[in-house]
N, C-alpha and C positions, 0 to 999 in steps of 0.2 A: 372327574369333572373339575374343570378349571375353579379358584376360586374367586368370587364377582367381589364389586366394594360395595359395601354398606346397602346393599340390597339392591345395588344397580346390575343391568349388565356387561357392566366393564371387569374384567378379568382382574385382578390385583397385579399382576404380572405387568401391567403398561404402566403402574407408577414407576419402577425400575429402570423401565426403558424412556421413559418420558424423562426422571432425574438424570438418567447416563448423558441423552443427548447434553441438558441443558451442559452440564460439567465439562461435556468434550467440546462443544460448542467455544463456550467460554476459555479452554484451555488453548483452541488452536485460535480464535480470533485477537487473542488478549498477547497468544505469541506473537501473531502477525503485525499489531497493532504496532510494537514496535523497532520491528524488525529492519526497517531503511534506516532510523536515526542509530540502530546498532552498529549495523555496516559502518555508517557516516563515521559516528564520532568513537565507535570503540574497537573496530577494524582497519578505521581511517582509511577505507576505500575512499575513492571520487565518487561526485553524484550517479554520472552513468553508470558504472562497475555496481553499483548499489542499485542502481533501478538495474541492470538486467538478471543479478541476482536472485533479487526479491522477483523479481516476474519469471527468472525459470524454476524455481519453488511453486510459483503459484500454478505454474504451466504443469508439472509433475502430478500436482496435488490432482489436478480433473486428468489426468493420463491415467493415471494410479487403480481407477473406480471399476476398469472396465477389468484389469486384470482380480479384482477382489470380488469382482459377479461372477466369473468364470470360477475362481477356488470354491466359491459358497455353491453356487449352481451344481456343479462337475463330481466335486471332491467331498470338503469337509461340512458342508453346510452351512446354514446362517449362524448358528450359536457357535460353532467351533470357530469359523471367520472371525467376526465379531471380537472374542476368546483371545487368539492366537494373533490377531493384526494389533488390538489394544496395546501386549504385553510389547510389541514394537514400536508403537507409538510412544508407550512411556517410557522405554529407552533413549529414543531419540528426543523428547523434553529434557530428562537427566540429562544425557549428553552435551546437549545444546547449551544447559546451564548450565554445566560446569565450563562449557568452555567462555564461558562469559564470565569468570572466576579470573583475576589479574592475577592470583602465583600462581596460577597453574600455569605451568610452563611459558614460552615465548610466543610470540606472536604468532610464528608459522602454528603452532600446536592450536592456540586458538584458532585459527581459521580452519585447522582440519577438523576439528571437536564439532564447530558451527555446521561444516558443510555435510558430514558423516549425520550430527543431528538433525538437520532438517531434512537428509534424504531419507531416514528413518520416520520422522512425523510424514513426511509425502507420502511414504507407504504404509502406514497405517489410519490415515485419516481420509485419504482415498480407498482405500481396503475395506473401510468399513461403512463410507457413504453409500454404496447402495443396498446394504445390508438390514441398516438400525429401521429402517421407516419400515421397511418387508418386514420383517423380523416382529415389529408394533402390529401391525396389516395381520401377521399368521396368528395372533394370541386371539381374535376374534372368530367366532363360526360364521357360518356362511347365515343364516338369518338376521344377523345381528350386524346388518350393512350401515345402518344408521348412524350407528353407535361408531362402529370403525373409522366413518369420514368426521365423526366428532374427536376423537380419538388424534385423527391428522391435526385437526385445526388446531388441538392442543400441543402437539409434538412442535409442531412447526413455530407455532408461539413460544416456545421454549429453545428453539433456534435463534429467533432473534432477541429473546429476552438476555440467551446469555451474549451473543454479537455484543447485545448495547452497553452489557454492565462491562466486560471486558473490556471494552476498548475508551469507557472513562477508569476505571480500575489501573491497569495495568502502566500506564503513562504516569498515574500519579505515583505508583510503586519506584517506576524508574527512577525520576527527576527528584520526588522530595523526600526518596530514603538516601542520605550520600552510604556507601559501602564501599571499600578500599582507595577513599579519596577522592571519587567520582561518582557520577548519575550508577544505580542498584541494579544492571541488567543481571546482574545474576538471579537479584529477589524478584526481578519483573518476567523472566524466563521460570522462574521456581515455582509460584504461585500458578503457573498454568500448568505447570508439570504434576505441581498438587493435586490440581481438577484432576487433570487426567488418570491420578491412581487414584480417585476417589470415583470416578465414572468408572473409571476396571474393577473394582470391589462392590460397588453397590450394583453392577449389573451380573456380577458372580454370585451376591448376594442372594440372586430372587433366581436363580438356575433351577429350583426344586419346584417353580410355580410354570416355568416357560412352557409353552406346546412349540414343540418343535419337528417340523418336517425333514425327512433325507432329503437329501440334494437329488434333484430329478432330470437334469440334464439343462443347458443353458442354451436358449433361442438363439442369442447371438453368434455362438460358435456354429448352431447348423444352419444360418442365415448366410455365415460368411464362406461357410461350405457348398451350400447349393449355390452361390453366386459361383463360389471359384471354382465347381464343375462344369458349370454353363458357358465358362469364357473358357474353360480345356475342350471342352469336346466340342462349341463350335470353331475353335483353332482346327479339331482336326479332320473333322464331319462336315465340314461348312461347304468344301469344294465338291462332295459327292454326293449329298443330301441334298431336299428341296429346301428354300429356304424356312425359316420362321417366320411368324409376327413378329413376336420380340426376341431378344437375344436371352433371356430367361430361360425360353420353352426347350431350349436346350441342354436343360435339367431335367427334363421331363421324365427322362429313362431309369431316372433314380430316386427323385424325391415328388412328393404328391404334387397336383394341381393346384390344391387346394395353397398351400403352400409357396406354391411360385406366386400366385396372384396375389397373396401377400406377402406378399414380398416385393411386386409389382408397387401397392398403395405403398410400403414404408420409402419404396424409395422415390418415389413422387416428391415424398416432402422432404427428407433428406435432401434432395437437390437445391429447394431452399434454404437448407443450413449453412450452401455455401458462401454466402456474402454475410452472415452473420459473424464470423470472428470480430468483425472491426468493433463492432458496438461493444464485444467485452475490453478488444484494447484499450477503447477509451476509459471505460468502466472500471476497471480494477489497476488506474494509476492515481485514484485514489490516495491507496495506501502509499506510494511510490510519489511520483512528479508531485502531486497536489499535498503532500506531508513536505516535502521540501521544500514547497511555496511556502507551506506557514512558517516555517521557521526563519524567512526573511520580514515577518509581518507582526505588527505591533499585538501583542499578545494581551494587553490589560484589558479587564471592563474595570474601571473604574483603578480606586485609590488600593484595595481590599482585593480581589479578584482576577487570579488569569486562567488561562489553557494552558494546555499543552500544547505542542505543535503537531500530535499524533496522537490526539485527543478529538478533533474535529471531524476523524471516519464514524465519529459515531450518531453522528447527524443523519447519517445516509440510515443507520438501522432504526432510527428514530422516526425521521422522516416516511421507511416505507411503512409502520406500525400505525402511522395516522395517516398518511394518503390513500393506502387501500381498502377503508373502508369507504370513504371520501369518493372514490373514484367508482367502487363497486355502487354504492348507494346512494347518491348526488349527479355525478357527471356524467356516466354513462347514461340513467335513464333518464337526463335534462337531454342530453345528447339522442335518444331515442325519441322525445318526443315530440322533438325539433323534424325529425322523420329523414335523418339523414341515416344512408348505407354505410352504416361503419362494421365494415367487414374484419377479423381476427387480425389479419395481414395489412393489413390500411392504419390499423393501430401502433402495430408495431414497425411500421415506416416511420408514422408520426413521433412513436419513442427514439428512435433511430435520429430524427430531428432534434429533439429535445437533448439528447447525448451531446448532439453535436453541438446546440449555442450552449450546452454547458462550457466545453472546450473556448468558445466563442467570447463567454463572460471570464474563464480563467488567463484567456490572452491580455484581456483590457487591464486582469486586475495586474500581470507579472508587467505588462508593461508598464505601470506605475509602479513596480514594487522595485523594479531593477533602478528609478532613478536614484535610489539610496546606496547602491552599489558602487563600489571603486574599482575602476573598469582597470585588468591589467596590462603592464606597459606592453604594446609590440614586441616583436625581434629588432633589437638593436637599438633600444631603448629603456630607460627608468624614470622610475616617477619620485619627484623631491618634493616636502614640503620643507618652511623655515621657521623655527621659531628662533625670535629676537629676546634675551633675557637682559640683553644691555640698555640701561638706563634712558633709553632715547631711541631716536629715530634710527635705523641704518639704513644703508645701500649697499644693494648685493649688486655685484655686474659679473659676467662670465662672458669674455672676449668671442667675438662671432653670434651670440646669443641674445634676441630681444627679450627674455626674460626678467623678470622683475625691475621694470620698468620705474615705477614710483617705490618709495622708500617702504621701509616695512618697520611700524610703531613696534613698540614695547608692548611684546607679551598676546600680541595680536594671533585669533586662530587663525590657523591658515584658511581660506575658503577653500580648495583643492589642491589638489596634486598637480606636478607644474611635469611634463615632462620631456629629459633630457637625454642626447644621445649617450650610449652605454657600447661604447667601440673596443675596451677594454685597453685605453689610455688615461691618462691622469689630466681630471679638468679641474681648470684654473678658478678660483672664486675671489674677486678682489671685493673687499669688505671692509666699508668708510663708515667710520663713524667720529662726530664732534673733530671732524677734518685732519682725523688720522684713518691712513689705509695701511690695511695689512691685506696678505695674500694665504688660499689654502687650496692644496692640489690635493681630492683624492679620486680613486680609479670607482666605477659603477659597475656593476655585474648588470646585464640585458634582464628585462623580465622581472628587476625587483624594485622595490618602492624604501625609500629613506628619509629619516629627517637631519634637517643642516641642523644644528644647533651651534646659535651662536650666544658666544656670552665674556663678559668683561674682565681683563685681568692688569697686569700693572702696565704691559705692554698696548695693551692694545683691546685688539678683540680678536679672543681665539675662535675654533669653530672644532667641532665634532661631530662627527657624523655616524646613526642606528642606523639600523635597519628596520623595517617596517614590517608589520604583521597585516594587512589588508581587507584581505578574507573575511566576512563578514563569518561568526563562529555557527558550527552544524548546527547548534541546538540550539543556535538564535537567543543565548544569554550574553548579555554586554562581557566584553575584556575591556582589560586596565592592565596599566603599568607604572609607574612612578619614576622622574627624573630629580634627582637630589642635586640640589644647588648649594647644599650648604656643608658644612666643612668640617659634620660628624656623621657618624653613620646613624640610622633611624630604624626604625622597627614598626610596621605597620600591621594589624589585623582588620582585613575586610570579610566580614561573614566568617566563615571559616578557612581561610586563605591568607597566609599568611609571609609580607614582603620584608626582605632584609636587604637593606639601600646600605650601600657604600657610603662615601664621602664623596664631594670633589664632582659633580655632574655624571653621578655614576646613575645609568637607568636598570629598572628592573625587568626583566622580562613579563613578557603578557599574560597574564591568568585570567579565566574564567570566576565569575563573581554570578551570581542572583540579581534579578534585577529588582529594583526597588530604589526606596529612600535608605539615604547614608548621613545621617547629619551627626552621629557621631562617631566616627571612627577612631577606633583604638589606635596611639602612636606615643611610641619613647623613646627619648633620646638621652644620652650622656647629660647633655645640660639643664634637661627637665622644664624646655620650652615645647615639647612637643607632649600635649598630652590628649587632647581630640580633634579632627579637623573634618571638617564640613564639606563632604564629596556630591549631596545633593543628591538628586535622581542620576542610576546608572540605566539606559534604558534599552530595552531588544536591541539587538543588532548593533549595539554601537561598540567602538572602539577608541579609549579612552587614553589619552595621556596627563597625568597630574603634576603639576611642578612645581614642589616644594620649595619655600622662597621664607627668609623672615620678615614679617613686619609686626612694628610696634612692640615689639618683644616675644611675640609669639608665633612659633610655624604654623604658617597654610597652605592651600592645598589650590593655586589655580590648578583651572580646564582646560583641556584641550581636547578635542577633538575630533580625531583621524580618520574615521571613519561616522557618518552621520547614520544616526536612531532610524530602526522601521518607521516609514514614515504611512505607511497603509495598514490600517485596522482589519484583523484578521475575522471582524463579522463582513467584511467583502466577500467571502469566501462563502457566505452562506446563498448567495442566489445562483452559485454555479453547482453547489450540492440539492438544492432544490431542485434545479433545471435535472440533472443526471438522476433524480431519483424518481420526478417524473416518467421519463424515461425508459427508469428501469421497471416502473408497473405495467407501462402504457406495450414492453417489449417482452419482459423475462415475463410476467405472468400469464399474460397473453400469448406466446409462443411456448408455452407449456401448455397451456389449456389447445391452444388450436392444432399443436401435434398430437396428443392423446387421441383430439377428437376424429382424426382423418387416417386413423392407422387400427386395424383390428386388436381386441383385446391382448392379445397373446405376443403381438410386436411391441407393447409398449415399453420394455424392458432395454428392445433397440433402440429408441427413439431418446431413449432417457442416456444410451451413452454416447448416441452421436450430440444431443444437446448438451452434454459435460466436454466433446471434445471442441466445439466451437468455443468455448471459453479459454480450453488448454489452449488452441490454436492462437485464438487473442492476444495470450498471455505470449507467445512466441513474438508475433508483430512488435508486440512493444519492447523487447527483448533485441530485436533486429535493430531497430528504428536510434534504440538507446546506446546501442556498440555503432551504428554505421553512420548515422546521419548526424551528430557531429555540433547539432543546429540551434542557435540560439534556442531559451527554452520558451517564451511566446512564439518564436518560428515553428518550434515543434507542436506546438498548443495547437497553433494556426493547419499546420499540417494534417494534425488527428481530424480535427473537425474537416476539413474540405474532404477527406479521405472516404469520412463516415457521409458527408452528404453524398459523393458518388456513388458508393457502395447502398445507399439508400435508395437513387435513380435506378439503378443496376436490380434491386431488391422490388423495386416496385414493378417495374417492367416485369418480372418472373413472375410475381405476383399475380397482374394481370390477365397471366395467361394459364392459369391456374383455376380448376375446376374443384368447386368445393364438396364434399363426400358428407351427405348426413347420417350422421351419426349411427342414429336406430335404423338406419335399410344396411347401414354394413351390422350392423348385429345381426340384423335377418341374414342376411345374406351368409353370413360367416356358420349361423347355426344351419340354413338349408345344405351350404358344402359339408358340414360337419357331419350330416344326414347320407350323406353319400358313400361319405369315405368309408368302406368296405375292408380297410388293410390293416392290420395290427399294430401301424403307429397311429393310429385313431385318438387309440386311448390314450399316448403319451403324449399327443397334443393336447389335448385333455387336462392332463394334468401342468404341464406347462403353461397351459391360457391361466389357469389356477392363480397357479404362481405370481404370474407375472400379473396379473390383476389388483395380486395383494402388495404385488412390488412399488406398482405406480397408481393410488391411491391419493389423494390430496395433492394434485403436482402444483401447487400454487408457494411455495417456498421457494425464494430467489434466492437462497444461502444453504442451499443443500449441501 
């Protein structure tokens, strides 16, 4: 006999499984969490190439589940599964992390380590989702019903508990441990790789205490059997036979009655799964499109406190912890006694809505976030700004060109980017100043952004012309660079980043800095006029040029510019996480509850992996949408949402016409067919309903 806790009747065996989950939980949410700004800024993919990445990962991951029912069902059962997908799982964390390790090898090597790791976590973290909760479900007997559905509530709390700590946890691992010179994905990939052999050991741990069942054969493979009989043999029987009712009964010669009729109900509702992908597309870009928003977006609360930019998914596990009780115990039964029809299906339209003005409110916010943006030059164009270091006014003129128009003061930031044809000929710059003109010819590359620098010599006024860095940085922390005007070479330390300026108007390239207050900066020069200088706030998004200049006997440090600060505070982002997480109560819990209830006990196994594949499917959309459409990314915003209001017209209408199944007359009814069946697979549907009963127990967890 099992052992209980502390005089209860809970087995001791669900603490095991209850810690495994929380560990595995937190090991794959906490990798995922930072898994776009990985690609971004340590693969240096583009955004797209990184959103279809990260979404065919995710797609994989609910593809994964149905083949790891079938091993546990078929073959090795729940403990050996469990067992044997883990030891793959932690494989592909190690892997993952190392390849997020800078000397190990080159670039190409890193992206193979990455992609060989995450298809190894795909297959074991899928492998073993429909496993762990059955697995909880089988440690109870069959009296002790009570206890079991408590048992879920706890499991499932331990899903989101580790969601929430992972995904503030792991961000902070990243960004404020530096490790080989840059943000710590190796420590932020490592510490979930740790859960995960801490969830493989403490669930091998309690192996002496488990109740474990053989594998008794899996519904879904004789589901998709008797279907795929029924369309062979009315292919071949159809033209000599009388017809059928349904094209099912066409099984009848092999598999029971009992059987095809459910199979009849499971695919009733199945049919409404199929407008369901869209709501995941929008749903799980999240991690993806809405983590790249933050990172154009002013990230401080206050003087003392920021985010992370892939720190803000954890709102969503926050938010659904305190809206579902909210919504179970306030709104619905205010909503009931108002005496309105809100039918399972009319809910999850409504959440369907709610997805959708989330997409609605992230358009409004990127539409203001993009005005901080420096939009890049056309084909057959460049973008110039000028900074003036000579003593006075100048005039810039470029023959054919109304450009700079009025004179340009001393020291003045540019307010934009002025842009010029880039034909790949040599343009003219005639450059007046204190009523000497001088001339400077250089050629522009299409497509890239420069600054003139003009500045005084005994001749005249010379000019010099960088190149521009524009691009606002992945990880949404300010760049700097340094233009030395003066006639020794200097030595600068910002944070831990450290500048070494030539002589003579030599600039330094753009490095990433922390953002914050700078008011004393480390700085030395030969002459020992340079010993702190005041940079001021460096803030999100911005891009910075300083230019060392003397006065009064001491180096300073003007501002420039190039690039302007997040100008939109990233608690904007919180009412479109609210709106999506409504949403996701009002849809994912509610379409778990309403498919359990309309499909006999023993299909619910099926139902649980066609509702993993409308998410895989999801995850494909946004995958397409991100390689093919190309589309400004508020166009794309705009596009998800109109997508998901269609698909919600389209959903409703089905809806409609949809007859709803109570519950207890299909239990009757299931147990009077049960009463009938006379043939020897009686018993193994028997034991199957079993199974599968203990499989899909608590289906109120949107983070299975």
């Amino acid at each position: 006999m099992a052992k209980k806790l502390c005089g209860t009747k809970y087995p001791v065996s669900i603490c095991f499984i209850v810690v495994n989950e929380f560990c595995e939980r937190f090991s794959y949410y906490g990798m995922k969490a930072v898994l776009t700004l990985y690609f971004l800024t340590y693969l240096h993919w583009d955004k797209d190439l990184s959103t279809a990445v990260y979404h065919a990962f995710s797609s994989l991951c609910y593809f994964t589940p149905i083949l790891g029912a079938l091993i546990a069902d078929s073959w090795l059962g729940k403990y050996k599964t469990i067992i044997y997908l883990s030891i793959v799982y932690v494989i592909g964390h190690v892997v993952k992390s190392v390849g997020a390790i800078p000397i190990v090898g080159s670039s190409d090597v890193h992206i193979a380590l990455s992609m060989v790791g995450l298809i190894l976590i795909a297959f074991g973290t899928g492998g073993i989702k429909p496993c762990v909760a059955a697995f909880g479900g089988d440690q109870f007997d069959e009296e002790h019903g009570s206890e079991r559905q408590k048992f879920f509530s706890i499991f499932y709390m331990s899903i989101n508990a580790g969601s929430l700590l992972s995904t503030v946890i792991t961000p902070i691992l990243r960004s404020d441990v530096q490790c080989f010179g840059g943000d710590c994905y190796a420590l932020a990939f490592g510490v979930p790789a740790a859960l995960m052999i801490v969830a493989l050991v403490v669930f091998t741990v309690g192996s002496g205490m488990y109740k474990m069942s053989p594998p008794q054969g899996n519904i879904l493979l004789e589901v998709c059997n008797c279907i795929g009989f029924a369309i062979k043999n009315r292919w071949k029987r159809s033209k000599y036979d009388s017809q059928k009712k349904h094209w099912l009964d066409w099984a009848e010669e092999k598999y029971s009655k009992r059987l095809i009729q459910e199979i009849k109900m499971v695919l009733r509702v199945l049919v409404l799964y199929i407008p369901l992908p869209m709501f995941w597309a929008l749903f799980d870009q999240q991690g993806s499109r809405w983590t790249l928003q933050s990172t154009r977006m002013n990230m401080a609360f206050g003087h003392y406190f920021t985010i992370e930019p892939d720190q803000m998914q954890m709102l969503n596990a926050l938010l659904i912890l305190l809206f579902v009780p909210i919504f179970d115990f306030i709104i619905y039964p205010l909503i009931g006694l108002c005496k309105f029809n809100v039918t399972p299906l009319r809910k999850m339209a409504v959440g369907m809505i709610f997805a959708a003005l989330a997409f609605g409110a992230a358009t409004l916010v990127e539409i203001d976030v993009v005005k901080s943006v420096v939009d890049p030059a056309p084909a057959g164009k460049c973008l110039l700004q000028v900074f003036n270091l000579a003593e006075g006014d100048v005039s810039l003129m470029i023959p054919g060109s109304h450009l700079f128009k009025e004179p340009i003061p001393n020291l003045q930031d540019p307010a934009q980017y002025e842009t010029l044809p880039a034909s790949g000929e040599d343009v003219q710059f005639q450059v007046t100043f204190n009523g000497k003109t001088s001339e400077c010819n250089y050629t522009f590359l299409q497509r890239e952004a420069y600054s003139l620098i003009l500045y005084p010599d005994a001749a005249g006024i010379q000019c010099n012309v960088v190149s521009d860095y524009i691009k606002k940085n992945d990880n949404g922390k300010p760049l700097l660079r340094f233009l030395n005007t003066l006639s020794e070479a200097i030595n600068i330390t910002v944070g831990e980043v450290s500048f070494h300026l030539l002589s003579d108007y030599s600039v330094s390239p753009n490095e990433t800095v922390n953002r914050g207050e700078y008011p004393a900066v480390s700085c030395s020069s030969t002459s020992g006029k340079c010993s702190e200088l005041n940079l001021g706030l460096l803030d999100f998004g911005a891009s910075y040029t300083f230019i060392l200049m003397e006065a009064s006997g001491q180096i300073v440090a003007h501002r420039m510019e190039d690039v302007k600060a997040n100008s939109v505070h990233i608690a904007w982002q919180i009412p479109q996480y609210v709106l999506l997480t409504i949403g996701e109560v009002m849809f994912s819990i509610t379409g778990l509850e309403f498919s359990y209830s309309q499909a006999p006990a023993n299909m619910k196994s099926v139902l649980q992996a066609g509702w993993l594949l409308t998410v895989a499917f999801g995850n494909v959309i946004v995958l397409i949408v991100a390689e093919g459409a190309t589309l400004e990314q508020w166009k794309e915003f705009l596009l998800f949402a109109g997508l998901l209001l269609g698909v919600c017209i389209i959903f409703s209408v089905m809806a409609n016409f949809y007859t709803y199944v109570d519950s207890d007359q299909l239990d009757k009814t299931h147990m009077e067919d049960s009463g009938r069946e006379e043939d020897d697979d009686d018993e193994d549907h028997v034991k199957k309903k079993s199974n599968d009963v203990k499989l899909n127990k608590g289906g109120k967890s949107t983070r299975l």
